[in-house]
C-alpha positions as CSV (number, residue, x, y, z in Angstrom):
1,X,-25.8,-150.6,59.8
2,X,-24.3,-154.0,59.3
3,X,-24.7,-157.1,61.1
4,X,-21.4,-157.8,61.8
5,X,-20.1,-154.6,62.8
6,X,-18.1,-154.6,66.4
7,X,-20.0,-153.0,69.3
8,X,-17.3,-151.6,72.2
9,X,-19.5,-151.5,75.7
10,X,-17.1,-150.1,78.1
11,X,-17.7,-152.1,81.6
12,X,-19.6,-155.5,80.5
13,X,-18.7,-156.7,83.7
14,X,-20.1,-153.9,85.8
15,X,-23.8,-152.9,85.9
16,X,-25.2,-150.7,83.2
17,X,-22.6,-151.9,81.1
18,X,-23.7,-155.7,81.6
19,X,-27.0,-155.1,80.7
20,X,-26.0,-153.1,77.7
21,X,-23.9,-156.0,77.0
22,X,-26.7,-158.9,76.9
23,X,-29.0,-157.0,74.7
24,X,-26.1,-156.5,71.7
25,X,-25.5,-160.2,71.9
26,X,-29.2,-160.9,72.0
27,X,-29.4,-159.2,69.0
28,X,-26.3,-161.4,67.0
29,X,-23.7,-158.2,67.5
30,X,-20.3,-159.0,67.9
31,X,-19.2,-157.6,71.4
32,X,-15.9,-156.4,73.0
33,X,-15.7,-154.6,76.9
34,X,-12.9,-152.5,77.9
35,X,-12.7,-152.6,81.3
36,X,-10.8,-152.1,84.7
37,X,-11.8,-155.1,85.9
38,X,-10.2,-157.9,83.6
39,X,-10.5,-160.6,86.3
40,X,-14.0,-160.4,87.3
41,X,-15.7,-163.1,86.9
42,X,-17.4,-163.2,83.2
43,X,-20.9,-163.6,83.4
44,X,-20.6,-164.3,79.4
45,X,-19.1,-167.5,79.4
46,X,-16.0,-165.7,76.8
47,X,-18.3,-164.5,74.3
48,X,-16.9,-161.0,74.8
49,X,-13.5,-160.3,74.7
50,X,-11.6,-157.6,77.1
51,X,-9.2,-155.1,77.2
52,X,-8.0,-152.6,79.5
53,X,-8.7,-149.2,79.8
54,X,-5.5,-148.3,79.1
55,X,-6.0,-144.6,79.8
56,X,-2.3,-144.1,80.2
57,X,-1.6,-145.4,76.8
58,X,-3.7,-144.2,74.5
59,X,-2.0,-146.2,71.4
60,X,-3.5,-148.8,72.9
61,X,-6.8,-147.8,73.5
62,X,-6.6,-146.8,70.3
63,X,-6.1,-150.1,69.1
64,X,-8.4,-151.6,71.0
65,X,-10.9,-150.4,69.3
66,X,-9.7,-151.2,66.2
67,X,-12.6,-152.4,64.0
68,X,-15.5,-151.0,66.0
69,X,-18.8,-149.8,64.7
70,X,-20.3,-148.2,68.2
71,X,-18.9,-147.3,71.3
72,X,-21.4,-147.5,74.3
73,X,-19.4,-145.4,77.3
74,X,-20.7,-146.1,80.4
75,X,-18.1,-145.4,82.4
76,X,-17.7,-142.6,85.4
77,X,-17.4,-142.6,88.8
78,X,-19.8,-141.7,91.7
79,X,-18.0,-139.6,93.8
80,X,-14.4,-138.6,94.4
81,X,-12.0,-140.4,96.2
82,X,-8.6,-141.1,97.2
83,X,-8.5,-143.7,95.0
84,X,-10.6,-141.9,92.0
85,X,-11.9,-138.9,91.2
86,X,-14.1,-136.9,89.4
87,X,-11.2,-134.5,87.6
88,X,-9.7,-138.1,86.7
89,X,-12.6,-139.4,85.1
90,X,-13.5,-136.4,82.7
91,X,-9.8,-137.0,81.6
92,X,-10.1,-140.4,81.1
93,X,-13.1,-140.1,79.2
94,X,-11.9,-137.4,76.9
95,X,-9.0,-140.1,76.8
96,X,-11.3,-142.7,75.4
97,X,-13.1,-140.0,72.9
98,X,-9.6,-139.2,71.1
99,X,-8.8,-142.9,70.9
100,X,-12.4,-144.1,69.3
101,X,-11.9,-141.0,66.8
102,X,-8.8,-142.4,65.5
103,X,-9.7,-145.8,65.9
104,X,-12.3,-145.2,63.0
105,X,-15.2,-145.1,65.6
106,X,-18.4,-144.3,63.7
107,X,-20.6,-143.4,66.7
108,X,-20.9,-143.0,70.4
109,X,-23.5,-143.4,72.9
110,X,-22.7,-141.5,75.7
111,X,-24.1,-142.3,79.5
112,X,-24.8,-138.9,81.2
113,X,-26.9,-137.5,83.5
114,X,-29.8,-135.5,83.8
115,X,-29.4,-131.6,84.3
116,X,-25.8,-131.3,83.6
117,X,-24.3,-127.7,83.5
118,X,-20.8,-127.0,83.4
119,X,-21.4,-124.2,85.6
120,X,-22.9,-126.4,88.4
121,X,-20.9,-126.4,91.5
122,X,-21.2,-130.1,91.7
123,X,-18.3,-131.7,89.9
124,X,-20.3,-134.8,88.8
125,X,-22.7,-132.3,86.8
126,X,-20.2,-130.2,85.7
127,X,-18.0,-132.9,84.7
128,X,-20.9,-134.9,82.7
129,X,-21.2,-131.4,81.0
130,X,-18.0,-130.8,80.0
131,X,-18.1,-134.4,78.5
132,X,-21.3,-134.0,76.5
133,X,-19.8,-131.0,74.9
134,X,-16.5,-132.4,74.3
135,X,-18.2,-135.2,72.2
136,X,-20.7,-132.9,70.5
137,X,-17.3,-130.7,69.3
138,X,-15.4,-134.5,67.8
139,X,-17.0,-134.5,64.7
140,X,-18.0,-138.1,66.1
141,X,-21.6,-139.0,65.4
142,X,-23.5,-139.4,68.9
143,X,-26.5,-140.2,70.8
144,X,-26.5,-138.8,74.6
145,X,-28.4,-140.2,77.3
146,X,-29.6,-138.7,80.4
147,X,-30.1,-141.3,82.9
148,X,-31.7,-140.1,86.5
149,X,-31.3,-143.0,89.3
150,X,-30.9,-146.2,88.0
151,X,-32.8,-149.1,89.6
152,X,-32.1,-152.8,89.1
153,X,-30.4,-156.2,90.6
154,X,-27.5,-154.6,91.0
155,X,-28.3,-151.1,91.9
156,X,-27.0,-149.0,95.0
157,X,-29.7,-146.8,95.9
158,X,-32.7,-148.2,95.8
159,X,-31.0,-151.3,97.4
160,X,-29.5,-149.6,100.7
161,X,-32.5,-147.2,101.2
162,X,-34.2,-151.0,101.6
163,X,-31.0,-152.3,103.5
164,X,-31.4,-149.3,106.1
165,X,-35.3,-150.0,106.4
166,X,-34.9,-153.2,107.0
167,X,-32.5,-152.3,110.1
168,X,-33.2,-149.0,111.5
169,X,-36.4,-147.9,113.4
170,X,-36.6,-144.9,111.5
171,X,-35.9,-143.0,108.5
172,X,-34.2,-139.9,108.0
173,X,-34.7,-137.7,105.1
174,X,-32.8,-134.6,104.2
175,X,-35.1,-131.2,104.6
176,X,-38.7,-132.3,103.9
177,X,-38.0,-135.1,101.2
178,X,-40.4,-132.8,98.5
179,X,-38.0,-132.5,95.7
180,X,-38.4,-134.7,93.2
181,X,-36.4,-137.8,91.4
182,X,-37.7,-140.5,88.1
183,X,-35.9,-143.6,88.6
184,X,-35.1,-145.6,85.1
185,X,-34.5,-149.4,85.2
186,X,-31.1,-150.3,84.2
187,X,-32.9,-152.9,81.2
188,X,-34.5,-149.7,79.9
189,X,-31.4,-147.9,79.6
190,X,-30.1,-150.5,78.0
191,X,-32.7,-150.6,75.6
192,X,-32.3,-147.0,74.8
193,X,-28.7,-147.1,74.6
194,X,-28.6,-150.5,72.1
195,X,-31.7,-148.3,69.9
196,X,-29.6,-145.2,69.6
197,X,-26.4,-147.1,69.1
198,X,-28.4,-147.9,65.5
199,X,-29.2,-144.6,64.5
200,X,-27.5,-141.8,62.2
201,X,-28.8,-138.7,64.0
202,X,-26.9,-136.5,66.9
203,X,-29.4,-136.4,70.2
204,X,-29.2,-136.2,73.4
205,X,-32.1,-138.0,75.5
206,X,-33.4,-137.6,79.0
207,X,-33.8,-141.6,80.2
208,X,-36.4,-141.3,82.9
209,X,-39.1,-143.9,84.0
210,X,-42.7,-143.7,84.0
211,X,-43.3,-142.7,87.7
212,X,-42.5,-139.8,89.8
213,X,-41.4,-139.4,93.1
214,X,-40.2,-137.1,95.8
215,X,-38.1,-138.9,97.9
216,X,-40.5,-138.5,101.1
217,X,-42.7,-140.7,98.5
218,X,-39.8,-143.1,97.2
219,X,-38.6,-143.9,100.9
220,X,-43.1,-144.7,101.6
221,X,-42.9,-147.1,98.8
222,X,-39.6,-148.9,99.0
223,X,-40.7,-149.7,102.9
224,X,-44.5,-150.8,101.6
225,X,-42.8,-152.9,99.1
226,X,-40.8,-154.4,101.3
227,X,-42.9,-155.2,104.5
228,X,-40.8,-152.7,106.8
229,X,-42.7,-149.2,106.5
230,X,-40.8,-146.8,109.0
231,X,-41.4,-143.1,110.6
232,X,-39.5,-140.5,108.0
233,X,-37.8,-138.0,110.2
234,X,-36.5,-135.0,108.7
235,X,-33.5,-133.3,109.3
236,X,-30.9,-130.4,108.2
237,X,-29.1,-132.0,105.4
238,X,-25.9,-132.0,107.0
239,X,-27.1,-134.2,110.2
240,X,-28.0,-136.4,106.9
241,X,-24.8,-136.3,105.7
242,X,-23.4,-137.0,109.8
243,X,-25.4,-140.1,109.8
244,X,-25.1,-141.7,106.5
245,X,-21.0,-140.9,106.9
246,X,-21.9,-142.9,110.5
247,X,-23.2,-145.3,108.3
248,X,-20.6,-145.8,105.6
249,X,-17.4,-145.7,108.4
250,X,-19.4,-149.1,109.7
251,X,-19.7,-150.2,106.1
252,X,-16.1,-149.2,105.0
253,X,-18.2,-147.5,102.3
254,X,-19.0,-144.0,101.2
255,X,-23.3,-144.4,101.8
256,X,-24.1,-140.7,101.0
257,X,-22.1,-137.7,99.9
258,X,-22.7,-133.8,100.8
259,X,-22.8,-133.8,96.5
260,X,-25.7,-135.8,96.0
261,X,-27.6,-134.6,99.0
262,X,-27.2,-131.6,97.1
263,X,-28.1,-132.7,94.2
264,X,-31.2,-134.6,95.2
265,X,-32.4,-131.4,97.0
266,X,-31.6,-128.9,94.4
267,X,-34.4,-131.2,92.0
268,X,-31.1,-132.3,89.5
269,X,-33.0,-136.0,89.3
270,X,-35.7,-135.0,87.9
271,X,-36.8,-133.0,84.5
272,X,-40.0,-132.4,82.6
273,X,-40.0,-134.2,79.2
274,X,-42.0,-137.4,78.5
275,X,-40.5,-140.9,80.4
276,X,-38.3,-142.8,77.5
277,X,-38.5,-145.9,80.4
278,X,-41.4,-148.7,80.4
279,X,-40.3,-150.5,83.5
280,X,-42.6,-149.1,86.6
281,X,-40.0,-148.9,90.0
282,X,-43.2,-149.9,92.1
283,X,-44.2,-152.9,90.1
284,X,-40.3,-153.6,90.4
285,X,-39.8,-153.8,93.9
286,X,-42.9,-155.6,94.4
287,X,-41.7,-158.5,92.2
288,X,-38.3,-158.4,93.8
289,X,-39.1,-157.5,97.6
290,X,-38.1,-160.6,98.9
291,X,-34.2,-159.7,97.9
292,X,-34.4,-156.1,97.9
293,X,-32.2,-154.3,100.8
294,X,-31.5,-157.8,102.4
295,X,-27.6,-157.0,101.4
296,X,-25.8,-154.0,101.8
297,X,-24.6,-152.8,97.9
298,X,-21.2,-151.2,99.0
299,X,-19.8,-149.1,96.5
300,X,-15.8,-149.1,97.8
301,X,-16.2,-152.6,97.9
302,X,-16.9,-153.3,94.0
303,X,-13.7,-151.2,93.2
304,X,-11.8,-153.2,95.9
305,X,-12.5,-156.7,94.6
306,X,-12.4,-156.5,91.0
307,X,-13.0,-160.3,90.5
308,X,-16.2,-160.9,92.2
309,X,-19.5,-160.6,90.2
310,X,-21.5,-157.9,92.4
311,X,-25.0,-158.9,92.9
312,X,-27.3,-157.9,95.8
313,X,-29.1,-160.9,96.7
């Protein structure tokens, strides 16, 4: 593959998308973003120019992609909303497919998630599976990655099950915590995503890290990690859902849907192939427990300022 090719990251300024991002220019590639969020600040000093997603105009996302080697799609969102949803998103994204194919786009790497099925009752997994087929069927060449939780400066997770450590006397985990989840740092991701944007061959990849969890054991470490170990109290999955909506309303956030209660419990976080990851979650959150949780990481929030830089610390 050339040198000088263009590399399309969608979302430089977000999270995944930033670290995908920085390894492309490490490597000398000429980088564009599209992007929602044209004003945020640019944590690349104008090295990569933006454009919108212009899902409403698909000439021009046509355009914008005009020249373009390797699209890298990170975009998606978490849960539905007033404001988004997940219906919206698989339409945007199929959007964005037509519009690289007639841009010229040679290939795509794709950000999914583990265990996707488009018969799954949960719209993000059945939505991530109608995707992966859709782009399998383009004729486009593509690599697929299947990331589980993603852990890193800027992550959600991770970050608020600190946050609520660090404030709450206990812990509350929905049923027994037993099922299972391999968090992948976002820098491996991006690692994996930048390697497969330079191959030829179709695959789809499970991106997992090296360690293991269930949550009952993920909850144990982040509290060790960070000084503030807590008594984990079980309880019916909806109570869950009661208190982390209790949780959210004083955070004018969504903390926790029914969906990825769901999801967690039903074991969709975690598979049984090899970890594609290097990046240990314990060594992690040893080397960044003095930060870790001391902000809350507010989901609404990064969609309602779109000009801010959103970092935990």
């Amino acid at each position: 593959m050339s040198e000088k090719t263009i590399h399309a990251v969608t979302g430089a300024y977000g999270y995944s998308g930033r670290y995908l991002a920085t390894r492309l220019l490490a490597q000398g590639r000429p980088v564009i973003t599209l992007t929602n969020s044209l004003h945020r600040a640019n944590p690349f000093a104008g090295r990569i120019p933006a454009f919108p997603l212009s899902f409403d105009r698909p000439d021009r996302l046509a355009a914008a992609l005009a020249g373009v080697d390797v699209l890298y799609n990170t975009y998606w969102v978490r849960f539905n909303h007033r404001r988004f949803t997940h219906a919206q998103a698989v339409d945007h994204t199929l959007r964005l497919f037509v519009a690289a194919k007639q841009a010229g786009v040679r290939r795509i790497v794709h950000v999914s998630i583990t265990n996707p099925s488009e018969n799954s009752p949960l719209e993000y997994f059945s939505g991530k599976a109608r995707l992966e087929r859709a782009l399998q069927e383009s004729g486009l060449s593509y690599a697929i990655l299947r990331p589980t939780v993603l852990f890193g400066r800027e992550d959600i997770l991770i970050n608020n099950i600190a946050w609520a450590l660090r404030r709450f006397p206990c812990f509350a985990l929905f049923g027994d915590g037993s099922y299972r989840l391999q968090p992948v740092c976002v820098e491996d991701l991006a690692e994996l995503a930048v390697t497969a944007g330079q191959g030829t061959d179709n695959v789809v990849l499970n991106a997992i890290g090296p360690e293991t969890f269930t949550y009952r054991e993920l909850v144990t470490a982040v509290g060790t990690a960070i000084g503030r170990p807590r008594p984990l109290v079980n309880v019916p999955p909806a109570a869950g859902w009661f208190l982390g909506r209790m949780v959210g309303t004083c955070m004018r956030d969504t903390f926790i849907t029914r969906e990825e209660i769901r999801g967690l419990m039903d074991g969709l976080l975690h598979v049984t192939t090899p970890p594609t990851g290097k990046t240990s979650l314990t060594a992690w959150m040893q080397r960044n427990a003095a930060t870790l949780g001391r902000r809350y990481a507010s989901e609404l929030n990064r969609r309602r300022n779109r000009e801010t830089p959103y970092f935990n610390e």
